[in-house]
C-alpha positions as CSV (number, residue, x, y, z in Angstrom):
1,X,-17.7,-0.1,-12.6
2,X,-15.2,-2.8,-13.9
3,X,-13.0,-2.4,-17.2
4,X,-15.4,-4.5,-18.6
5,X,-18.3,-2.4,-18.1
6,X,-16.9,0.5,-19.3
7,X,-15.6,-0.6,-22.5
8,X,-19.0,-1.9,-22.8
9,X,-20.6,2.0,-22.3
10,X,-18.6,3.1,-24.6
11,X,-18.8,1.3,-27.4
12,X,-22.5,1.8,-26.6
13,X,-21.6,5.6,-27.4
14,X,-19.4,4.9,-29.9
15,X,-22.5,2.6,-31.7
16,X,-24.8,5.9,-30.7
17,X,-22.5,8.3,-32.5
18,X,-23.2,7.0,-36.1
19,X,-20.4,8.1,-38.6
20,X,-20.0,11.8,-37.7
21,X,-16.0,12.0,-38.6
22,X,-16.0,15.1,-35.3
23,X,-18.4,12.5,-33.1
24,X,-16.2,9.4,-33.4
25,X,-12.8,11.8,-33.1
26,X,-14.3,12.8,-29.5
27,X,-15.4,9.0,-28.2
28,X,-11.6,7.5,-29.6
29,X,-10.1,10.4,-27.9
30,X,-12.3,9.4,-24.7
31,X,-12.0,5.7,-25.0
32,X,-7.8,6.1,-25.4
33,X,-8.5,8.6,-22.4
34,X,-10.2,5.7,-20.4
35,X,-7.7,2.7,-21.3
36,X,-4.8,4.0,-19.5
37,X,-6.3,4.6,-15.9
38,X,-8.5,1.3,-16.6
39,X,-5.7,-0.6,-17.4
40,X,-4.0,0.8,-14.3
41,X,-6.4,0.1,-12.0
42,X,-6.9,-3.4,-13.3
43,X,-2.9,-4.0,-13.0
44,X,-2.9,-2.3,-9.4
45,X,-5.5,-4.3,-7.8
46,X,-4.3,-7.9,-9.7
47,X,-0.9,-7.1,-7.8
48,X,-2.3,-6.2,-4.8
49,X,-4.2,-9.6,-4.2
50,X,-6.0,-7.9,-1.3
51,X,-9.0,-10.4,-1.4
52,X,-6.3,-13.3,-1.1
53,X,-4.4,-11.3,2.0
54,X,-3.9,-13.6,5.6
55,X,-4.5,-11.4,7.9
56,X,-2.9,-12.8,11.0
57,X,-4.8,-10.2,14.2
58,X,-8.0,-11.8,13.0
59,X,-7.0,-15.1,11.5
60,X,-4.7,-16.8,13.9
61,X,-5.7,-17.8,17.4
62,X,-3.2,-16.8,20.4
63,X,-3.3,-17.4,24.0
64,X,-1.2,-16.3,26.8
65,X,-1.2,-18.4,30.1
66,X,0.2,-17.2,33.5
67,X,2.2,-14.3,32.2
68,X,5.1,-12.9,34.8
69,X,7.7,-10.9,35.0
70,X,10.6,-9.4,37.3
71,X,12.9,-6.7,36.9
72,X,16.3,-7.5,38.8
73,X,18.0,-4.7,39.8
74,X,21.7,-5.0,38.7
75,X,23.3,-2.2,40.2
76,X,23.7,2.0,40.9
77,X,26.2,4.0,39.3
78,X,26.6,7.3,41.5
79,X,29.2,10.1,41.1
80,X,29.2,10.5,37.6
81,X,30.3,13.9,36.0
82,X,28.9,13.5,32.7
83,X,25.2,13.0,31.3
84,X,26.9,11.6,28.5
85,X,28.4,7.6,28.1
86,X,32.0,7.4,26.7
87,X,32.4,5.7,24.0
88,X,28.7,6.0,22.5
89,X,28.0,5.7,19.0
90,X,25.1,8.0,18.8
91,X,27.2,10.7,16.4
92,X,28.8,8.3,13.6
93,X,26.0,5.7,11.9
94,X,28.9,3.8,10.4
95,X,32.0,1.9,11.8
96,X,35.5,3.5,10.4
């Protein structure tokens, strides 16, 4: 149901109630209720744009042609004494 739509209902309800002070207390109450999470909505899925989204897996075209790869072996470090590097900056996120 769009914003639209449901104004429309209730003003149908609102029209319905007659001029009962209590019965037209209840459907403002309802229709102030209504606008805020309407009006949200309608603002949420206006920014979204997800209609006008490019969705580039499905959209765009890609072909790979006569892949390879090698791995070159640069070299074997044996003797160490620590399972940890020197100088590694795992402990402090930030230079000094």
């Amino acid at each position: 149901m769009t914003g639209v739509q449901a104004l429309a209902a209730a003003a149908d309800v609102t029209a319905s109630v007659g001029s009962s002070d209590e019965g037209s207390g209840k459907v403002m109450l309802l229709l102030l209720l209504l606008a805020g999470p309407l009006y949200a909505g309608w603002v949420h899925l206006r920014y979204r744009n997800t209609d006008k989204r490019h969705h580039h897996e499905s959209e765009t075209r890609s072909d790979m042609l006569d892949v390879q790869a090698q791995d070159v072996r640069t070299g074997a470090r044996t003797g160490l004494r620590s399972s940890r590097m020197q100088g590694a900056n795992s402990r402090k996120v930030r230079a000094p």
